[in-house]
C-alpha positions as protocol buffer text, in pm:
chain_id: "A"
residue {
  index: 1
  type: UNK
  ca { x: -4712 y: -5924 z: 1035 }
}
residue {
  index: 2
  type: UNK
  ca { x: -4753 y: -6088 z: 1376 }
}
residue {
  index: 3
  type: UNK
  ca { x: -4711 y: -5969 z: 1713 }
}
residue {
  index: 4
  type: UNK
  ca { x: -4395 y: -5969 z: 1731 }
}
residue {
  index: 5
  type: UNK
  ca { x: -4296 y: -5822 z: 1394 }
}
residue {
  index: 6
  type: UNK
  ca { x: -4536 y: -5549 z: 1516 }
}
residue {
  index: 7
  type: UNK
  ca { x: -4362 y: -5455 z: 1821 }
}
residue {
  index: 8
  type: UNK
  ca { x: -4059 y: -5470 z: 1647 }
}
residue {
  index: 9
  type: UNK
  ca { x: -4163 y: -5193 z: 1396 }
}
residue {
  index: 10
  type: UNK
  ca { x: -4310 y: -4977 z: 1675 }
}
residue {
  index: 11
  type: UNK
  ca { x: -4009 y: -5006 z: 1850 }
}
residue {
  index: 12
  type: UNK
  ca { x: -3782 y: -4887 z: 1591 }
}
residue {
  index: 13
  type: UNK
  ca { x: -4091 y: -4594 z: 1508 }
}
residue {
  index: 14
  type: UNK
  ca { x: -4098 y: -4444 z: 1913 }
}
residue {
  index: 15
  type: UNK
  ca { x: -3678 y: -4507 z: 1850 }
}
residue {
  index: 16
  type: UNK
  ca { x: -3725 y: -4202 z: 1588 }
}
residue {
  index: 17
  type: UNK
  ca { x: -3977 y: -3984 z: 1751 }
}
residue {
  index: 18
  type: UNK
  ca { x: -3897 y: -3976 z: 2135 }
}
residue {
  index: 19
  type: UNK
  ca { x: -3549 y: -4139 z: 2110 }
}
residue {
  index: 20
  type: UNK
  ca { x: -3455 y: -4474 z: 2372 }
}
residue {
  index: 21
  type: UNK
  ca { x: -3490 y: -4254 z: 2696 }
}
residue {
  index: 22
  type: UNK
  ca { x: -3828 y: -4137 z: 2650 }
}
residue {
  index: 23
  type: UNK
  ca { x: -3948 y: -4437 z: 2447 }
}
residue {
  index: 24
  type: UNK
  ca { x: -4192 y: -4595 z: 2691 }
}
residue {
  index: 25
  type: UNK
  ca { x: -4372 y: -4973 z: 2716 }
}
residue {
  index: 26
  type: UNK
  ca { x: -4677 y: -4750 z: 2681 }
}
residue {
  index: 27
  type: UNK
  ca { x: -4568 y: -4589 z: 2392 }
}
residue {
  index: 28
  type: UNK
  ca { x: -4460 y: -4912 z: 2194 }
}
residue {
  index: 29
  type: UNK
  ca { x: -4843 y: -5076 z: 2267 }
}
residue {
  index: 30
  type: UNK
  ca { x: -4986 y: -4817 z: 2154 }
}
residue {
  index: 31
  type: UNK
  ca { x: -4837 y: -4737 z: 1789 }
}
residue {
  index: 32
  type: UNK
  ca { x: -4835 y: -5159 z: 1811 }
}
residue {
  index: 33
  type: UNK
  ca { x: -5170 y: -5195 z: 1909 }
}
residue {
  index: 34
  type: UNK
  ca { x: -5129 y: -5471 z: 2104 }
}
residue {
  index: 35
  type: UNK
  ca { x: -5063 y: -5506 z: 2470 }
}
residue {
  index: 36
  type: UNK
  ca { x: -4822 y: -5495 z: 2787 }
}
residue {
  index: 37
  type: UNK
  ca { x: -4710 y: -5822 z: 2841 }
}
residue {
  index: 38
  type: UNK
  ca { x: -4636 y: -5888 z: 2453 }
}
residue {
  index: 39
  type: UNK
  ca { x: -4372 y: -5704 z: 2529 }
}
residue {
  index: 40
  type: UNK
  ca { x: -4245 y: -5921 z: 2805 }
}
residue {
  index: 41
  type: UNK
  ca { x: -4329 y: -6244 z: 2633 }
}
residue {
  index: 42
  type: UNK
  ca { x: -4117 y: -6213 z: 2296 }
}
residue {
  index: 43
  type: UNK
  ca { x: -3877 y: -6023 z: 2370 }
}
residue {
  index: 44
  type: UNK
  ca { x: -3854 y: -6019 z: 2786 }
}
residue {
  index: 45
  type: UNK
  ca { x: -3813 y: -5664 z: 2790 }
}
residue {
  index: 46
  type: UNK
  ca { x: -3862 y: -5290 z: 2676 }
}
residue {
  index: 47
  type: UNK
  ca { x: -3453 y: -5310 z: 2692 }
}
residue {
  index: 48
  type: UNK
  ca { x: -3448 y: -5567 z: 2518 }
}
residue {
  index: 49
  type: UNK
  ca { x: -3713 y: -5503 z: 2235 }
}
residue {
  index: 50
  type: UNK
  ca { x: -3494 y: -5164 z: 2201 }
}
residue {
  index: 51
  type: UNK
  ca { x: -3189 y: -5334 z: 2190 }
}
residue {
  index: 52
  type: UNK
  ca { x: -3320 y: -5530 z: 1889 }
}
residue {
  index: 53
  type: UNK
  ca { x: -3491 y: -5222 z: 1746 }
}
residue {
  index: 54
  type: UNK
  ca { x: -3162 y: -5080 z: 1713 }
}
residue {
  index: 55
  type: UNK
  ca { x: -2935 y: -5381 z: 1579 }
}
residue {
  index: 56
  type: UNK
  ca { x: -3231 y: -5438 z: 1323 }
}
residue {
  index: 57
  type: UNK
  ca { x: -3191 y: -5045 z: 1243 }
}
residue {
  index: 58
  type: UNK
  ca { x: -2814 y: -5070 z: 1196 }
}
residue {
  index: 59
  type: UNK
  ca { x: -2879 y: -5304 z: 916 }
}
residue {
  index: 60
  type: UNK
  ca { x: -3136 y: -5101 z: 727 }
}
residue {
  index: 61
  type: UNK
  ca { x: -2864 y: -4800 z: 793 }
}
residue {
  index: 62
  type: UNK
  ca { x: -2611 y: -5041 z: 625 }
}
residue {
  index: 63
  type: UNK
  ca { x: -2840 y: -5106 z: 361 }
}
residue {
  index: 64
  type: UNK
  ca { x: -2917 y: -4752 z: 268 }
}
residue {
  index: 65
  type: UNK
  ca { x: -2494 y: -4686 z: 262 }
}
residue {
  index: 66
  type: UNK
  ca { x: -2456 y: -5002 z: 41 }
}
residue {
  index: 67
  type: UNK
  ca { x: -2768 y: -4870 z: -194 }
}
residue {
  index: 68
  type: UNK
  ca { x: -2633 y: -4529 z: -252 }
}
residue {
  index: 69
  type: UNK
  ca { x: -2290 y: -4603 z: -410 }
}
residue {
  index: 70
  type: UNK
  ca { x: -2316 y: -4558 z: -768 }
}
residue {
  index: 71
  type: UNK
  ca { x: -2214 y: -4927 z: -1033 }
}
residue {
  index: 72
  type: UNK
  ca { x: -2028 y: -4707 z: -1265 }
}
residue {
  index: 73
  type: UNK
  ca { x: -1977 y: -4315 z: -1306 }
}
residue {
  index: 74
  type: UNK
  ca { x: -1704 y: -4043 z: -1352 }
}
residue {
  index: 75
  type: UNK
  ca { x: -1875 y: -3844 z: -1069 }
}
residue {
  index: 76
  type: UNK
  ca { x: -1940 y: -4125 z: -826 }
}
residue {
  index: 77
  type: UNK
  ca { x: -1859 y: -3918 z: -514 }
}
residue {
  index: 78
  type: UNK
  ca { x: -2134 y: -3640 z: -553 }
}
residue {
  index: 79
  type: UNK
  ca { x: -2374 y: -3929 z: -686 }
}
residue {
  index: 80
  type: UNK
  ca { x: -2306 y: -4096 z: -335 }
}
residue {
  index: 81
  type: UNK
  ca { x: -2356 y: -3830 z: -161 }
}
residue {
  index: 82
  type: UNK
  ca { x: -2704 y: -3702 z: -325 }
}
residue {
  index: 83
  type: UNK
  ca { x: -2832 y: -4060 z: -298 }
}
residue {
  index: 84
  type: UNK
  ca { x: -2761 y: -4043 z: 78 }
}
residue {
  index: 85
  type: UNK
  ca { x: -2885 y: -3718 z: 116 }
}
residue {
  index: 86
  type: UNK
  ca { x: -3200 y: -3850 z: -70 }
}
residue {
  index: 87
  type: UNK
  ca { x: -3209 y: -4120 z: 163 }
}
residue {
  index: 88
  type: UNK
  ca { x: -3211 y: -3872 z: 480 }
}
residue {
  index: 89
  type: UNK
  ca { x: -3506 y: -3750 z: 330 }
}
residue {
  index: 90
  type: UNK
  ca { x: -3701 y: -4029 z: 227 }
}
residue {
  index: 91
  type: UNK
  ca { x: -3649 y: -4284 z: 491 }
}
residue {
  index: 92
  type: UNK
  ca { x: -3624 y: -4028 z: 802 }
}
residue {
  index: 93
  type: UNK
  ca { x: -3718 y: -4289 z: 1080 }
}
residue {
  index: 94
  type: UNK
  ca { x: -3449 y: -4529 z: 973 }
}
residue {
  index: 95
  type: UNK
  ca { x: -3178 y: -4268 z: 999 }
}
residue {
  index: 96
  type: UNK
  ca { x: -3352 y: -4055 z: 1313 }
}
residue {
  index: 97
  type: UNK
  ca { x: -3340 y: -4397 z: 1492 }
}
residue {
  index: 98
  type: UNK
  ca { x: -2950 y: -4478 z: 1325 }
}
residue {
  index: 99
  type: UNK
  ca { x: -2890 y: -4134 z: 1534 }
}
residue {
  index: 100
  type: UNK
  ca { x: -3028 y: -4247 z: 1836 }
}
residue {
  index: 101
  type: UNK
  ca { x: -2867 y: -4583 z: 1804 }
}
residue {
  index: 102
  type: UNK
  ca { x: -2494 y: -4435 z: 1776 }
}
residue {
  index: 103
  type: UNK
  ca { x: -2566 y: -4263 z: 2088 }
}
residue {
  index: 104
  type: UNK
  ca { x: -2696 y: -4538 z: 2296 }
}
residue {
  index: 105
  type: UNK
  ca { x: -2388 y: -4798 z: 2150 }
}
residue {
  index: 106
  type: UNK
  ca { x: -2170 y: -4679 z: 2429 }
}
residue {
  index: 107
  type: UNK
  ca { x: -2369 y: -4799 z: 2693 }
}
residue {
  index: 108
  type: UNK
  ca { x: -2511 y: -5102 z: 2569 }
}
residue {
  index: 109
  type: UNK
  ca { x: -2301 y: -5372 z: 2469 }
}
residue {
  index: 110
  type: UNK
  ca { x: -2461 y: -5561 z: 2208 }
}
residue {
  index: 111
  type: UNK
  ca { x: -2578 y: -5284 z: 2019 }
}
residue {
  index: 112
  type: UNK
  ca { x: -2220 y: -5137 z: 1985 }
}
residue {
  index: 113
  type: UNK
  ca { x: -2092 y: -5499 z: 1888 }
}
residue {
  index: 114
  type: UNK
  ca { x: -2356 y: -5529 z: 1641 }
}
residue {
  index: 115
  type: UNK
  ca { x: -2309 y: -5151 z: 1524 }
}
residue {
  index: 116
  type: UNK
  ca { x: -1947 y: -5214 z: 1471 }
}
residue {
  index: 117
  type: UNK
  ca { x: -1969 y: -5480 z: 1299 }
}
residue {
  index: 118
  type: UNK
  ca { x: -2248 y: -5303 z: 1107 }
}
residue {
  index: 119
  type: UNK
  ca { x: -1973 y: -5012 z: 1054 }
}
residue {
  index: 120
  type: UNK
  ca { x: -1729 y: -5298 z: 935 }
}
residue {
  index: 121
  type: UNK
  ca { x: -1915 y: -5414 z: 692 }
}
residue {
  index: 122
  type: UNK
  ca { x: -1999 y: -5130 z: 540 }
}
residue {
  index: 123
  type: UNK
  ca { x: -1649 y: -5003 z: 556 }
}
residue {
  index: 124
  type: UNK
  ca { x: -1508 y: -5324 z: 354 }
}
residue {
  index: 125
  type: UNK
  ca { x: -1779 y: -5296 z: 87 }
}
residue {
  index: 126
  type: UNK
  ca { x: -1737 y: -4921 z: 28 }
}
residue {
  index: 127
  type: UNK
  ca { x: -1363 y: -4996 z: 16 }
}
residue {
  index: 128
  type: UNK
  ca { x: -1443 y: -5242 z: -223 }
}
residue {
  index: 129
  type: UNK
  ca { x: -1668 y: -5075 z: -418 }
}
residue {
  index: 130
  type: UNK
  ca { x: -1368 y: -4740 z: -435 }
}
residue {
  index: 131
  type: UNK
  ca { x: -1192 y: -4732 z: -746 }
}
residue {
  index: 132
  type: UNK
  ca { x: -847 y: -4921 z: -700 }
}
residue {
  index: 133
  type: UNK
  ca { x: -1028 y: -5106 z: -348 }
}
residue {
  index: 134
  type: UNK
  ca { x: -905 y: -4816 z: -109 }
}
residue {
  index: 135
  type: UNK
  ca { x: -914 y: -4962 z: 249 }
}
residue {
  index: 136
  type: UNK
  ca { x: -875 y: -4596 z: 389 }
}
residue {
  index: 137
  type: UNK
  ca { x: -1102 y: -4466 z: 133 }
}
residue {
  index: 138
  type: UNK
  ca { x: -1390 y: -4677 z: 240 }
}
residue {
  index: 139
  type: UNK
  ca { x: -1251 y: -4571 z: 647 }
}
residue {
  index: 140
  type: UNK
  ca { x: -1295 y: -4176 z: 528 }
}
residue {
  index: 141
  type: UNK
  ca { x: -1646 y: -4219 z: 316 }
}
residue {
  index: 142
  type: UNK
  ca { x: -1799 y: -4415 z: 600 }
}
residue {
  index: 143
  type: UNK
  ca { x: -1634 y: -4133 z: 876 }
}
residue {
  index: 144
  type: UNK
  ca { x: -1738 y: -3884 z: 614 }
}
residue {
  index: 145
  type: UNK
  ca { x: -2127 y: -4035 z: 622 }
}
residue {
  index: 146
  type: UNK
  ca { x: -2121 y: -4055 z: 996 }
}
residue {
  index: 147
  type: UNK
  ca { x: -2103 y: -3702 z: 1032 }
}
residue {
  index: 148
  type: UNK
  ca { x: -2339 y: -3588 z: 766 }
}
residue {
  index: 149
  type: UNK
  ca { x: -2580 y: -3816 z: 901 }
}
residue {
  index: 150
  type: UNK
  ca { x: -2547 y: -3645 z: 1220 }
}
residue {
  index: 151
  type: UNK
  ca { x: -2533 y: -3261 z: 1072 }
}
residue {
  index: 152
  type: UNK
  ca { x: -2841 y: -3374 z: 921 }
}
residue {
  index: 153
  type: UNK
  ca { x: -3027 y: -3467 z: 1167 }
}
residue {
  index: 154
  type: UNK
  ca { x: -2941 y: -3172 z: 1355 }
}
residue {
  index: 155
  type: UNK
  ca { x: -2973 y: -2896 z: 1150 }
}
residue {
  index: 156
  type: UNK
  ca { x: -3051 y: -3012 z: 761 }
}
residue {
  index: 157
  type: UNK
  ca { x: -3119 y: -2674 z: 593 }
}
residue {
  index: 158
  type: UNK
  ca { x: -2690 y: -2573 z: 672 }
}
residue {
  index: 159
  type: UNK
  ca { x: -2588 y: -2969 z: 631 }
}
residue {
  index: 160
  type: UNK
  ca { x: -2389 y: -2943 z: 345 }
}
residue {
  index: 161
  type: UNK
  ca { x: -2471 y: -3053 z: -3 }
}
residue {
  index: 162
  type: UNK
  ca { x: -2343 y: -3340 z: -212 }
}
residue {
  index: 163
  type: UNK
  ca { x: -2149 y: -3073 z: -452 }
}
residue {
  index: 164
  type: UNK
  ca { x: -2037 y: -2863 z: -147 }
}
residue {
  index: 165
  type: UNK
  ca { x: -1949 y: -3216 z: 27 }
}
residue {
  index: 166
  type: UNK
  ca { x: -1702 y: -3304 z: -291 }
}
residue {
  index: 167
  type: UNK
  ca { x: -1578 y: -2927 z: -300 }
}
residue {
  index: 168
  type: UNK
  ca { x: -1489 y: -2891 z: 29 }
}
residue {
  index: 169
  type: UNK
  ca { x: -1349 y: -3241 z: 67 }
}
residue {
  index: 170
  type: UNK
  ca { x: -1109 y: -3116 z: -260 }
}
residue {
  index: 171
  type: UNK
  ca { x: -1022 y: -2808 z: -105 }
}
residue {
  index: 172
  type: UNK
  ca { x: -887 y: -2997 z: 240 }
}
residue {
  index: 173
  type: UNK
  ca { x: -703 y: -3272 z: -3 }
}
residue {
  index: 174
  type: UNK
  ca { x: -522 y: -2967 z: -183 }
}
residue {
  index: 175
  type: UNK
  ca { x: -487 y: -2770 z: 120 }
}
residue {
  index: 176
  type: UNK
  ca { x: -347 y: -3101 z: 314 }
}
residue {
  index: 177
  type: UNK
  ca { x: -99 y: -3174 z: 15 }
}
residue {
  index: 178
  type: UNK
  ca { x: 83 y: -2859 z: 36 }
}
């Protein structure tokens, strides 16, 4: 990896463990290992290197969603759901910094363009993927993801499980039928 590539991945690595406010130029150089005005001279600013950070960490996010839906099975919907929930564990950077990248959208324009159309994406291809291609199937799983990933982050050992995730998602069906 080069400089750049570098400060990219410490970017996105002080974007998990101190979040965008307390991420400073000091604290990139140093997991980067290289110096102040790298920073300046590829990508003009700690904003900006951020900003990219968190477009770049949208995609991995995306990537992750995509991963976890299961080709072919009967019980697809806790399948997703454990592979996600693997996923939390595994890759915990890419989803602390996801986190801090949904709160930050609001105020930053790119990023939000980039994370909707991030969210987009992974919206058609989950419809997609649904049995019959449900458009607001895919709308739900990705809502549905949103807020695990959050609960997760927060508080993992009360996030809900895959198999409490389908029963409790049956239960409000039922209940919302009637």
């Amino acid at each position: 990896m080069g400089v750049p590539e570098d400060l990219l991945a410490a970017a996105k690595q002080c974007l998990s463990e101190r979040g965008y406010a307390r991420t400073t130029v000091r604290d990139i150089v140093a997991v980067s290992g290289s110096n102040l005005a790298a920073i300046n001279y590829h990508y003009r600013s700690k904003d900006a290197l951020l900003a990219q950070a968190m477009i770049e960490v949208t995609g991995e996010a995306v990537a992750e969603v995509l991963k976890a839906f299961p080709d072919e099975s009967a019980r697809w919907f806790e399948e997703f759901w454990a592979r996600l929930i693997e996923s939390f564990q595994a890759n915990p950077m890419v989803w602390r910094a996801n986190v801090e990248t949904l709160a930050q959208a609001p105020h930053l324009p790119d990023v939000r363009t980039r994370l909707a159309e991030g969210q987009a994406l992974a919206q058609r291809e989950l419809s997609r993927r649904l049995p019959g291609q449900d458009e607001a199937g895919g709308q739900v799983l990705l809502t549905l993801f949103i807020g695990l990933l959050v609960r997760w982050q927060i508080d993992p050992d009360n996030a809900p499980t895959a198999q409490e995730l389908a029963a409790g998602l049956r239960a409000v069906a039922q209940a919302a039928a009637g």
